[in-house]
DRENDOGU-504766 format. One line per 2 residues: number of its first residue (from 1); for each residue x, y, z of C-alpha. Coordinates in steps of 0.02 Angstrom, whole numbers, plus 50000, padded with zeros to 5 digits. Each point is the difference from the previous one (the first is absolute). Layout:
NUM> X,Y,Z | ...
// end
This chain:
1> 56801,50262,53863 | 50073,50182,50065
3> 50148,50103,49939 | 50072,50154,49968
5> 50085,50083,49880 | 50128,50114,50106
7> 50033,50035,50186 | 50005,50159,50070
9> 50078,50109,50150 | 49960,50170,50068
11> 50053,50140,49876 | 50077,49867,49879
13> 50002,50001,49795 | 49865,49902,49998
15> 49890,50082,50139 | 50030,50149,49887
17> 49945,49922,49850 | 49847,49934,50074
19> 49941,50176,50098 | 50045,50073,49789
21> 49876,49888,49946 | 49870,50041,50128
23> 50009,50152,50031 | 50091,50097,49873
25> 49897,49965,49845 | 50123,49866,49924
27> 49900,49859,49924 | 50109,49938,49904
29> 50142,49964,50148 | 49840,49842,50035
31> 49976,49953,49828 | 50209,49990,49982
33> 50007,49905,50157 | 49875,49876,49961
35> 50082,49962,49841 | 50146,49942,50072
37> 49906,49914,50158 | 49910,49924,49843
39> 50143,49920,49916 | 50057,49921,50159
41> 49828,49948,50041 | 49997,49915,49824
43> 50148,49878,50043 | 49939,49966,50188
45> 49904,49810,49978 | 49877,50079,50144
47> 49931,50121,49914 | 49943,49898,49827
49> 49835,49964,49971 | 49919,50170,50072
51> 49829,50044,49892 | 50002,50188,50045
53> 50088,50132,50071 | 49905,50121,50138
55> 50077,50160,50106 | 49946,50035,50164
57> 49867,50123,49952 | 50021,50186,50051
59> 49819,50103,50038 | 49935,50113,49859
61> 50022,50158,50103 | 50191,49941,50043
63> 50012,49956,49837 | 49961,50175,49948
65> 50109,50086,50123 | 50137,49904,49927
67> 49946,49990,49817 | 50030,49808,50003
69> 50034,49835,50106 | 50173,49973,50024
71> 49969,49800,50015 | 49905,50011,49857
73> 50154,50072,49894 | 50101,49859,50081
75> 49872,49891,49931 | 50009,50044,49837
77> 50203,49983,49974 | 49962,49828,50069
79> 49862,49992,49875 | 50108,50025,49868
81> 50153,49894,50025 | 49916,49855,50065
83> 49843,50007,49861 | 49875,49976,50129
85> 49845,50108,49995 | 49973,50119,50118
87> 49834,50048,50094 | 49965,50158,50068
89> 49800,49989,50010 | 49975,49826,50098
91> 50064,50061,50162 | 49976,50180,50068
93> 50009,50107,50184 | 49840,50023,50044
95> 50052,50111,50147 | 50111,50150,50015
97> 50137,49979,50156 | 50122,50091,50053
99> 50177,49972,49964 | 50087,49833,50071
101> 50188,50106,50022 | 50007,50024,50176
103> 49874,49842,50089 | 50056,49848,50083
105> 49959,49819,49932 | 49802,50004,50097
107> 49983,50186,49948 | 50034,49949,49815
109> 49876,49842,50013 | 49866,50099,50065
111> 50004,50144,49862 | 49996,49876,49861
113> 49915,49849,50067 | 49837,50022,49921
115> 50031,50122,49843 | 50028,49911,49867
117> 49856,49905,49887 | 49958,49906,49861
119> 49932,50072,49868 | 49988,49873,49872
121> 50007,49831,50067 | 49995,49899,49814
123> 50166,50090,49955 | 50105,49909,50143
125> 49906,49842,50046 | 50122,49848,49970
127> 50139,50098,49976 | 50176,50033,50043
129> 50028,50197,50045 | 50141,50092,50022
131> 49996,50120,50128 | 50100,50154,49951
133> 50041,50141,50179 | 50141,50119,49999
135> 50066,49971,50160 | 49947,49854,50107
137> 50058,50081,50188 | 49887,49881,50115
139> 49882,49914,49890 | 49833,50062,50052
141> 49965,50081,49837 | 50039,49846,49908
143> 49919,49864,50123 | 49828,50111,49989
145> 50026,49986,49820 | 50028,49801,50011
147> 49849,49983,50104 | 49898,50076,49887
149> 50039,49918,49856 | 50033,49839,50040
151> 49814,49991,50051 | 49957,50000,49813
153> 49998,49796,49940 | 50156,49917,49960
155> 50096,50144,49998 | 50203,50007,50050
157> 50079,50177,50056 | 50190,50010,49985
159> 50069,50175,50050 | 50155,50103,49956
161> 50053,50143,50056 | 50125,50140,49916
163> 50081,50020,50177 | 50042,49949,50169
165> 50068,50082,50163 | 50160,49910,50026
167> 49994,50038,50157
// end
């Protein structure tokens, strides 16, 4: 199961919002966000019975840059409203790529197809995870995701995302 949250346009509100979370040092826009994706999540039939919530991980030196993963605060609103744990340790970017913004659908795939890993298999086997991006544009970033863990045993990925191009 896929969905998002809200759709965007070029230089819309919610573009906006989302570019304030990234790049303007506004956490708590994602945590916000994800409490109110949350709460909508909570009364959706296909999204019951998830075991753990995980963000697309961000690399450390990103993550630095930045001072946090904007998925990750996402995660935790979602965290909170649905009272599903998060996990922010299982699943990490082993590789540092350049941004996604301005590549086509291939371009994307082939920056991200082999930089995520597993890092502690135990944690997800026979599970079902919630996969937490910000903005799901193509999908490359979340299908390498879903490739790598759902090689782990028994385990189920269903992915949201805060936002969507609408067009």
């Amino acid at each position: 199961m896929a969905t998002a949250f809200l759709f965007f346009t070029k230089s819309g509100r919610v573009q906006h919002l989302i570019h304030q979370l990234k790049y303007s040092q506004k956490p708590e826009i994602g945590v916000y966000l994800g409490k109110l994706f949350g709460r909508d999540l909570s009364k959706s039939p296909d999204f019951r019975g998830i075991d753990v919530i995980v963000p697309v991980p961000l690399h450390p030196k990103r993550i630095k840059v930045r001072g946090y993963n904007q998925s990750e605060k996402i995660a935790c609103g979602l965290s909170q409203t649905m009272k599903i744990p998060l996990d922010t340790t299982s699943f990490v970017r082993r590789t540092n790529t350049e941004t996604q913004t301005r590549k086509n659908r291939f371009s994307r795939w082939e920056n991200v197809k082999e930089v995520f890993e597993v890092s502690n298999t135990n944690a997800l086997r026979n599970k079902h995870i919630l996969l937490v991006d910000d903005v799901i544009t193509t999908g490359a970033t979340v299908e390498g995701c879903i490739r790598k863990l759902t090689a782990i045993e028994g385990t189920r990925v269903s992915v949201v995302g805060l936002a969507f191009p609408s067009n």
